[in-house]
VEXFI-510097 format. One record per residue (C-alpha): residue number from 1; residue in one letter; chain; y, z, x. Coordinates in steps of 0.5 Angstrom, whole numbers, plus 500, padded with zeros to 3 digits. Each point is the difference from the previous one (the first is absolute). Layout:
 resi resn chain   v   w   u
  NUM    A     A   Y   Z   X
...
REM end
This chain:
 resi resn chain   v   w   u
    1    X     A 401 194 491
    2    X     A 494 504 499
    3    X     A 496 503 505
    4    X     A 494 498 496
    5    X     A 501 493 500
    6    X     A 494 496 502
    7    X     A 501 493 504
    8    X     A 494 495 501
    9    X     A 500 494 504
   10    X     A 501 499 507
   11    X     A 507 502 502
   12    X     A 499 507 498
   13    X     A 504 503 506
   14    X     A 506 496 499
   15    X     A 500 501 492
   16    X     A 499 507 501
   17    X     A 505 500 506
   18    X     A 505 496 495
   19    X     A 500 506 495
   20    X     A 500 505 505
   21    X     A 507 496 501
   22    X     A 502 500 493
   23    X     A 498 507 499
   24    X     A 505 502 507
   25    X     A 506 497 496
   26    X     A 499 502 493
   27    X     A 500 507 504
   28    X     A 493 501 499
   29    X     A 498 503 506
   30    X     A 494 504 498
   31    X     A 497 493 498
   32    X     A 502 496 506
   33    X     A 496 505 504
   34    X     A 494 499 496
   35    X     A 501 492 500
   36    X     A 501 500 508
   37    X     A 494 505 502
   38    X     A 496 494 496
   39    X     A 503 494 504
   40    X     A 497 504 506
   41    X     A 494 502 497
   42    X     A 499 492 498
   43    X     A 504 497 507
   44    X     A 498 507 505
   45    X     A 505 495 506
   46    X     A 506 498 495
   47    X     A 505 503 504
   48    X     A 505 499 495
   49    X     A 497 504 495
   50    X     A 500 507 505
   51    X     A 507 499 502
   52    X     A 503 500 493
   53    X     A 496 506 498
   54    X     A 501 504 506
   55    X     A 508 499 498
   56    X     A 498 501 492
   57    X     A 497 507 502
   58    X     A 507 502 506
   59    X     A 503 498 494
   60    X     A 496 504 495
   61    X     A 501 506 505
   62    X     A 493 500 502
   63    X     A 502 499 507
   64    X     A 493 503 502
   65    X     A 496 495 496
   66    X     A 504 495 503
   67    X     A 499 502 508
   68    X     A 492 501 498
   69    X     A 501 493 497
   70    X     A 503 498 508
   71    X     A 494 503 503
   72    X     A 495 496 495
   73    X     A 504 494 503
   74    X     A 500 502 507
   75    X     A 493 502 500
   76    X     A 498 492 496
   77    X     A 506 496 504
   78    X     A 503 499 495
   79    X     A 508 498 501
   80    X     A 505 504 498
   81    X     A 507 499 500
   82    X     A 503 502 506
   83    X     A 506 502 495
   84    X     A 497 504 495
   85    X     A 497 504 507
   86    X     A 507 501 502
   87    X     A 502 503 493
   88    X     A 494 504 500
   89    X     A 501 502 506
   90    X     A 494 500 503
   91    X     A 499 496 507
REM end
């Protein structure tokens, strides 16, 4: 799964989020978050997409990129999960 990979057609964000997730399972993190931050660029509202690279990044011990990423949610209304917040910590 490349990061460079191009998709054409109209389900763009759900091609892309499809490689994000195929990506996260073959322990590519670094290519799922490429693939993730382009499902929001294509789909700004996918709630889904923004809590998984939330994770992706508490994961990656990026705890900073993912409590900004909670901010950007918070700012925009985006849903976040209420049990991701709890295990971030963050109210």
């Amino acid at each position: 799964m490349s990061e460079g990979l191009k998709i054409s057609g109209n389900n763009n964000a759900e091609a892309y989020f499809l490689i994000a997730q195929a990506c996260f399972f073959e322990n590519k993190a670094n290519s799922a978050v490429i693939n993730l931050r382009k499902v929001i660029e294509l789909d700004p509202e996918n709630s889904v997409a923004y809590n998984n690279l939330v994770m992706l990044y508490m994961q990656m011990g990026e705890k900073d990129s993912a409590v900004a990423l909670v901010q950007k949610m918070r700012m925009n209304g985006i849903k976040t999960s209420p049990e991701l917040l709890r295990k971030m910590g963050v109210k």
